[in-house]
N, C-alpha and C positions, 0 to 999 in steps of 0.2 A: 541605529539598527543593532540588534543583539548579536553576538557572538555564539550563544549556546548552543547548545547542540537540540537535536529537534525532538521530541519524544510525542510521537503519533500512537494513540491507542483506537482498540476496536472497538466502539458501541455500536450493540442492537436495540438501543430504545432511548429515551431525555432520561433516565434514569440512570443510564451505564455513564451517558455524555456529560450530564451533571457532574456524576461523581468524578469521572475521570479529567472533566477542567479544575475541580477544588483541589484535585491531587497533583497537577502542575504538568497535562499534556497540553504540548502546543497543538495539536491535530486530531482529528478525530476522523477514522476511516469508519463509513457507515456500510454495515450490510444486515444480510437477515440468513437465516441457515443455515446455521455453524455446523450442524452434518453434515453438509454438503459444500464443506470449506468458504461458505461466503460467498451470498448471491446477491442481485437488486433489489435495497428496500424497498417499500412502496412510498409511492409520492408522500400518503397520508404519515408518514414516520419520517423521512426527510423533512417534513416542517415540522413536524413538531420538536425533531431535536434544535433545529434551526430556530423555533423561539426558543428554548432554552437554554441554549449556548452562545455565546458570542466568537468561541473559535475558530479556526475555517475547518471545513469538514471535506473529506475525500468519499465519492460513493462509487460503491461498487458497478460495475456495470457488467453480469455475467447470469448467466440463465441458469448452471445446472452445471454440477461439480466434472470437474479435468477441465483439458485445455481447450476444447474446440469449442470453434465460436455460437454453433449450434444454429439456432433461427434468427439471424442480423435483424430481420426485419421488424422483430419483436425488441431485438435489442436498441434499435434506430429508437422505436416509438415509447421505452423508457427513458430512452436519455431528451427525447424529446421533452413529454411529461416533466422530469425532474428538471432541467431547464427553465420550461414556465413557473416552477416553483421557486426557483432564487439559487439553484445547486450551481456553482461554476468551478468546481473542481471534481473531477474522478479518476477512478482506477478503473484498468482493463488488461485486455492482453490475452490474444489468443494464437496456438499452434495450428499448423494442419498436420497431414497424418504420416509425412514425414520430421515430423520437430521441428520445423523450420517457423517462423514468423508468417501466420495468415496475415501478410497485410493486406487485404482486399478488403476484410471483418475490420482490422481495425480503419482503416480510410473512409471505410462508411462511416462508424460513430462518430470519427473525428469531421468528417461535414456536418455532423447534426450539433458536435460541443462546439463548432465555429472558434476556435483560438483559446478553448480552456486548458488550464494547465491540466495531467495527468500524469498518471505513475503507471507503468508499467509492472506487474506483479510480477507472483513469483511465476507463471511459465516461461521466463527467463531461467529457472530450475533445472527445470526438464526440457530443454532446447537440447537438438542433435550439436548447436555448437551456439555457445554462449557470444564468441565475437562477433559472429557472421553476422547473430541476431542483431548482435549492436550497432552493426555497421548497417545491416540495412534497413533499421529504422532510424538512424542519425538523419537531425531535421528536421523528422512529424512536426506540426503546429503539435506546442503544448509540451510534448513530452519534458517531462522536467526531472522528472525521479523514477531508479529502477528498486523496488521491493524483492528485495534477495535476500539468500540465507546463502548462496554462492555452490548450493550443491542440495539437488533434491531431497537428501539424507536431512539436512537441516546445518543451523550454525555450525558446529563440530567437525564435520566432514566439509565442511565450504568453507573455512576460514582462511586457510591460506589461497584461495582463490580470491573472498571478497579484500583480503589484503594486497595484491595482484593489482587487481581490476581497480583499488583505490591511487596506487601507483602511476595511473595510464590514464589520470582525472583530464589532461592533456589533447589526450588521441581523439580524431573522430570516431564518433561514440560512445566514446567514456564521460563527455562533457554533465550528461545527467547525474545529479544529487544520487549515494547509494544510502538507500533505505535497506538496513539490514532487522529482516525479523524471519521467525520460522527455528523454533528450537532454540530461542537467544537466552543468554541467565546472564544475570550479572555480572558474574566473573569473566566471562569475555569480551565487558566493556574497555576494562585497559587495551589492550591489545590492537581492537578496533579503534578508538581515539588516539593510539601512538601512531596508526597508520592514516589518521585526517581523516575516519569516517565521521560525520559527527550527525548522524541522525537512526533512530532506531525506532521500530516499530511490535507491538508488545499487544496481547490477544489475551493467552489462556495466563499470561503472567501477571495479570491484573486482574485477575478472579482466583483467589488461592481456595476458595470452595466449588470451583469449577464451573460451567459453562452454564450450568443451570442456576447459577446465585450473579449479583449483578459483579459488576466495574466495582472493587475496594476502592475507595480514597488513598488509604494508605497503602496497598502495594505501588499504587502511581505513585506516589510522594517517596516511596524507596526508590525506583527508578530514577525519580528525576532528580534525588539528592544523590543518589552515585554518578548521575553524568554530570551534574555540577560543580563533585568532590573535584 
């Protein structure tokens, strides 16, 4: 089993996903509407990147941009759909209108993913209290990884938080992998790998002509040669 650290990127098509396994990510988070910070791709885009990649891929499961869980029942019948297609990892994670963890939203998808692994995003960000949230989802089936930048501001302003929170790998609810992405550069990979984070997640930093040109090969291939340095 490897050692490395995990370097998860964001494709929205087998062209982003292509590019971003030739550049050396271990994971591939799939969504679609980067306006709208990342929503559910369609079945038909989930297989297609799924032939074209051999890596595991994480998808998104969210309707329409912030944190609320919105209409579950539509969300239930995506996750269903990309199920029957071969998907057995995703991402979710929804507030209600106090910040707190909707788990109600999330215990429904999690009956429909039956024991797949998932990440928990970033509305761990924007939580009224980051422990509370942790503690009262320690145990979900699946949950494996939390996707944090450790401060709705982004890496910068959460760092010594997600350094904290790396600290307490220990406690219940700390037990999940921190996936750190959301304003992440380079230069705050030391920092992070001296405090044991060893997995990061990378969007707009692997497209340096921006959202509308695809996945670089080589800005992946930068990233994953500085977490290997």
């Amino acid at each position: 089993m490897s050692n490395r650290a995990l370097l998860e990127v964001i494709a929205l098509d087998a062209a982003d996903a292509i590019a971003a396994q030739a550049g050396g990510a271990d994971r591939l988070e799939l969504v679609t509407d980067m306006a709208a910070d990342g929503l559910t791709p369609s079945r038909e885009t989930f297989a297609a990147i799924r032939a074209a990649v051999d890596i595991p891929l994480r998808v998104m499961l969210r309707s329409a941009d912030g944190f609320a869980a919105g209409d579950v029942d539509a969300l239930v019948r995506d996750a269903r759909a990309l199920r029957a297609e071969g998907a057995d990892e995703f991402v979710l994670g929804f507030l209600d209108e106090t910040g707190a963890p909707d788990v109600a939203a999330v215990r429904a998808l999690l009956a429909e993913l039956d024991g797949c692994r998932w990440t928990f995003h970033r509305a761990i960000d924007r939580a009224a209290d980051r422990d509370a949230l942790r503690k009262e989802l320690a145990g979900l089936p699946g949950l494996d990884t939390y996707l944090t930048a450790g401060a709705a501001g982004g890496v910068d302003d959460g760092l010594s938080t997600l350094v904290a929170e790396a600290a307490r790998r220990a406690e219940p609810g700390y037990e999940p992998r921190i996936l750190v992405g959301g304003g992440l550069r380079l230069d705050h990979l030391p920092t992070l790998l001296r405090a044991g984070i060893d997995a990061v997640h990378i969007g707009g930093a692997s497209r340096p002509q921006g959202w509308d040109a695809p996945v670089s090969a080589e800005a992946v291939a930068e990233w994953r040669g500085a977490l290997d340095a």
